[in-house]
C-alpha positions as CSV (number, residue, x, y, z in Angstrom):
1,X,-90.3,141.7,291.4
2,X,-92.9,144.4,291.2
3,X,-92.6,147.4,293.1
4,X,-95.7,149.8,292.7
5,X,-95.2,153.8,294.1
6,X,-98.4,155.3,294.6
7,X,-98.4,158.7,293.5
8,X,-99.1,160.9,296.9
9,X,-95.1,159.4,297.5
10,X,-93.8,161.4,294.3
11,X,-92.8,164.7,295.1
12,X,-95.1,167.3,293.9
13,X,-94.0,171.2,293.4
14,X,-95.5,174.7,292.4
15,X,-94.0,177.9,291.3
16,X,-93.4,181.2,289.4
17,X,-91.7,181.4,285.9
18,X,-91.9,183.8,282.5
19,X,-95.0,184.6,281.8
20,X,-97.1,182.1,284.3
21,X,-96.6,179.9,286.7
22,X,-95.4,175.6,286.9
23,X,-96.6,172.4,289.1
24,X,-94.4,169.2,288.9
25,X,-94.5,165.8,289.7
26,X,-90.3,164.7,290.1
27,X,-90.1,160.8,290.5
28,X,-86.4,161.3,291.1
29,X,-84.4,163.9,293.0
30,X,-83.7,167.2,291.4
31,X,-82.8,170.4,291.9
32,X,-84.7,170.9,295.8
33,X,-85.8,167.6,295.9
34,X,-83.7,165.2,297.1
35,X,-84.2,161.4,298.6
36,X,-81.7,158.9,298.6
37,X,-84.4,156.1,297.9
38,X,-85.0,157.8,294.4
39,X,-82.1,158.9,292.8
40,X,-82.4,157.1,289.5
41,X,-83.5,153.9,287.9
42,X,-80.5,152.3,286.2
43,X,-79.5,154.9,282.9
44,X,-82.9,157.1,284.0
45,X,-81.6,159.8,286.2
46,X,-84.5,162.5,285.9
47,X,-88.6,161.4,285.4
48,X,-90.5,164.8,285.6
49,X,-94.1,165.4,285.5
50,X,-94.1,169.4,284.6
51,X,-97.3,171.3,283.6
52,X,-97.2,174.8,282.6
53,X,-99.8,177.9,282.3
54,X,-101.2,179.3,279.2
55,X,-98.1,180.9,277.5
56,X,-96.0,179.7,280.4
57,X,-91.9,179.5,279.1
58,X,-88.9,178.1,281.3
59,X,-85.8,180.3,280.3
60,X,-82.8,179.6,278.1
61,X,-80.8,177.4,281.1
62,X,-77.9,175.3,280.4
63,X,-77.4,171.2,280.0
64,X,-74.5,169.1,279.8
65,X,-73.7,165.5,279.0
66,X,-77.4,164.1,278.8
67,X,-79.8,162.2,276.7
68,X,-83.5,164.3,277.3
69,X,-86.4,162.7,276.0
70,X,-89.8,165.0,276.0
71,X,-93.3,163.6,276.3
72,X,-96.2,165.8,275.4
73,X,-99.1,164.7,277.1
74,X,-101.3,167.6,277.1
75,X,-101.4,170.4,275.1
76,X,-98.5,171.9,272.7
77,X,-95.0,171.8,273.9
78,X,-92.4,174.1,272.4
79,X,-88.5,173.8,272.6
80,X,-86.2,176.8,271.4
81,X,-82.8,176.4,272.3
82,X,-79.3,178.9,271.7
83,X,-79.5,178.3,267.9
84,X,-82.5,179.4,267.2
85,X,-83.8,175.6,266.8
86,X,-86.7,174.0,268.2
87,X,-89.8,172.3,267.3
88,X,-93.6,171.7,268.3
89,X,-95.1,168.5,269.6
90,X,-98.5,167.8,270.5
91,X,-100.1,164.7,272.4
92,X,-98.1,162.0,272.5
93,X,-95.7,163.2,270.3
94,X,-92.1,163.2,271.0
95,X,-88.7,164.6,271.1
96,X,-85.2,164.0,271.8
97,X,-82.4,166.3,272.6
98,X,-78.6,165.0,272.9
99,X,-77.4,167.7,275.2
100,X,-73.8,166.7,274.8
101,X,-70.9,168.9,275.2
102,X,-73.3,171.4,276.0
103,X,-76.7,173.0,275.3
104,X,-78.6,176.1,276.6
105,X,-82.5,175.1,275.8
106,X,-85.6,176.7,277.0
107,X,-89.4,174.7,277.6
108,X,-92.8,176.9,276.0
109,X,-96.0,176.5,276.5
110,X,-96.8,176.7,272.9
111,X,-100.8,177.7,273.5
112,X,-102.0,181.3,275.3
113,X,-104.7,179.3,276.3
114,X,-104.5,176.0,277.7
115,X,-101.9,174.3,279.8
116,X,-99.6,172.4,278.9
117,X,-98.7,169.1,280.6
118,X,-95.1,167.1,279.3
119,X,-92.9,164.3,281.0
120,X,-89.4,164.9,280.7
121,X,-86.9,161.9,280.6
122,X,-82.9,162.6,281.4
123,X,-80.9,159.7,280.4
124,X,-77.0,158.5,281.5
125,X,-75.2,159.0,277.9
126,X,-72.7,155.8,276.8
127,X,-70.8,158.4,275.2
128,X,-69.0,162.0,276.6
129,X,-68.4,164.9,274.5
130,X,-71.5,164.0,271.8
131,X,-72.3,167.1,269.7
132,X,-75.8,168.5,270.7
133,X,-78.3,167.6,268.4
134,X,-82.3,167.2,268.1
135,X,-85.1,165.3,266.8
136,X,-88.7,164.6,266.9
137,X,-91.5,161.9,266.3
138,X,-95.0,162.7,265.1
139,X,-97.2,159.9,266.9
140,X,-101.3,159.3,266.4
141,X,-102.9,157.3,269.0
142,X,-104.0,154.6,266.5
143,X,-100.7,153.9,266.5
144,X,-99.5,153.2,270.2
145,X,-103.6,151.9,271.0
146,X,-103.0,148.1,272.0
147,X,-99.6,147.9,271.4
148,X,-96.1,149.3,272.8
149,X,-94.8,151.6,270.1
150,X,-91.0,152.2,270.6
151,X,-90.3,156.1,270.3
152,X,-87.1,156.6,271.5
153,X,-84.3,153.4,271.3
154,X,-80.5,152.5,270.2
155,X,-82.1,149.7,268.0
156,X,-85.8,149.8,266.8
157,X,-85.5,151.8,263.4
158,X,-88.8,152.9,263.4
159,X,-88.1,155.1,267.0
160,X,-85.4,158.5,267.6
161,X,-82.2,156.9,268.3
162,X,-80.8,157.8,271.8
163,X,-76.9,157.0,272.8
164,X,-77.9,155.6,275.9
165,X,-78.9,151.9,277.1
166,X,-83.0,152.7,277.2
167,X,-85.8,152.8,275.7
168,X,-88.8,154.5,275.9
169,X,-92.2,153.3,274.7
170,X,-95.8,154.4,274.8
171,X,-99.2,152.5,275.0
172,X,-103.0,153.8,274.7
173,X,-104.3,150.6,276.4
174,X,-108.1,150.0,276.0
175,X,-110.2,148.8,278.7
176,X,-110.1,144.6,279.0
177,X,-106.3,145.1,276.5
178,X,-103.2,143.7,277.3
179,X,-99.8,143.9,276.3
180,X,-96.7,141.3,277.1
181,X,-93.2,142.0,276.6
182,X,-89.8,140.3,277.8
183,X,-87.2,141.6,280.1
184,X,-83.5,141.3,279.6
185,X,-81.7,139.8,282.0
186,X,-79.8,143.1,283.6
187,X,-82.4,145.4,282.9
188,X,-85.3,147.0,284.7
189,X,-88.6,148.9,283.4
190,X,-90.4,151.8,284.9
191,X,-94.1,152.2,284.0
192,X,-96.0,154.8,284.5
193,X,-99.5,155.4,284.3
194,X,-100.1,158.7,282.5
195,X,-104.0,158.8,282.9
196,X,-107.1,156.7,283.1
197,X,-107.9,153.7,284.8
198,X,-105.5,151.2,287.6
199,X,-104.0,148.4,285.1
200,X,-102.6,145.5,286.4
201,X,-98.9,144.8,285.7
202,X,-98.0,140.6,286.4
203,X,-101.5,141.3,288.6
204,X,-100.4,144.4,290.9
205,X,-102.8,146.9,290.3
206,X,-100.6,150.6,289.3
207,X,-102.9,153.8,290.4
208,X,-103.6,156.5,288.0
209,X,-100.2,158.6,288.5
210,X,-98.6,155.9,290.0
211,X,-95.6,154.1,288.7
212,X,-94.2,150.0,289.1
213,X,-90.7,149.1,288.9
214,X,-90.4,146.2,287.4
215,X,-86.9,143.8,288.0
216,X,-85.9,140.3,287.2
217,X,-88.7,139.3,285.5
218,X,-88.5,137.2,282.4
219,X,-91.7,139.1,281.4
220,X,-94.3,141.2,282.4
221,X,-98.0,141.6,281.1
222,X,-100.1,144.9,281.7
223,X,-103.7,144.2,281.9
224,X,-106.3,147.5,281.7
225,X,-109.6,147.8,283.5
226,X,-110.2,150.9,282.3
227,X,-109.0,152.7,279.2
228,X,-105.4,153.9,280.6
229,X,-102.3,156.1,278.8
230,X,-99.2,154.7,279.8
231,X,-95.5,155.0,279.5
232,X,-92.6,152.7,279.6
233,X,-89.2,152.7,280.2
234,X,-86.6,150.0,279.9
235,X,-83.1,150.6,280.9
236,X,-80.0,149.2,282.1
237,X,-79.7,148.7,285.4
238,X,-76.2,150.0,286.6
């Protein structure tokens, strides 16, 4: 089964923080947005689209008992968190945070002069009480062009581990590309199209900023039309 969301559905906010101002796209409900259709996708409880100002930061604010994965998809993203630590990504490099017992963190806009666009992930941990830690990938699009290139898994060595059932993958997919991969039996993927052109997933075409679940498939195959940024998600389906 295939379920495309088109992207005027996902709930889109605007407002005021330090030093500038933020715009969201939240694919699941969080913080004022709430709908009982999307609370989460098996292990994925939070999928934000965030994009901040020039020199735009979101406060030191607290986390507890959660696997956060951090996309960069625009600009330079900068995390600083109670300790002092933190680190820079650029496109389509990424990060992961276990938040554990507890963790106050803060997001940057790392640039004074260009936004700063970055998909945040917030995954169910199999484990309580982990103690906070965090890591980071360096990725070059050569790398992830025509392929799915696991950043963030339990079990592909080459990604960040995560203590949580999911994994999360990203694709540069060239125009007339495609990529196959298998599906689990008990677990569903979330694809979303980052930018560029409407890709076919098992032949449903997914908008630009539009999403597909995909469940109880034995595999899937994403065709591109157009050269397309995409990324997946697989996870357990609770």
């Amino acid at each position: 089964m295939i379920i495309v969301r088109r992207p005027e559905s996902i709930f889109s906010v605007r407002g005021s923080i330090q030093n500038g101002t933020f715009s969201g796209r939240w694919h699941f409900s969080f913080d004022q947005y709430y709908d009982p259709e999307y609370i989460q996708f098996g292990t994925l409880r939070v999928f934000n689209d965030d994009i901040l100002s020039p020199g735009a930061v979101w406060p030191l604010h607290p986390h507890k008992e959660i696997e956060v994965v951090t996309y960069c998809a625009d600009g330079e993203f900068r995390h600083a968190d109670e300790r002092g630590k933190g680190g820079v990504l650029k496109k389509g490099w990424v990060q992961h945070t276990t938040v554990g017992k507890g963790m106050w963190h803060s997001e940057i806009n790392n640039l004074p002069d260009k936004p700063l666009r970055f998909i945040q992930m917030w995954f169910i941990p199999s484990k309580p009480g982990l103690k906070p830690s965090m890591e980071q990938k360096q990725v070059e699009k050569e790398e992830r062009t025509n392929r799915l290139l696991p950043l963030v898994s339990p079990d592909h060595p080459e990604a960040l581990p995560i203590v949580s059932e999911a994994r999360v993958f990203s694709c540069f997919l060239q125009k007339g590309y495609s990529v196959r991969a298998p599906l689990t039996s008990n677990h569903g993927v979330y694809l979303y199209v980052l930018e560029g052109g409407t890709p076919q997933v098992n032949g449903y075409p997914v908008p630009a900023l539009g999403t597909a679940k995909i469940i109880g498939e034995t595999e899937f195959t994403v065709t591109a039309e157009g050269d397309t940024e995409l990324l997946l998600v697989d996870v357990l389906l609770l």
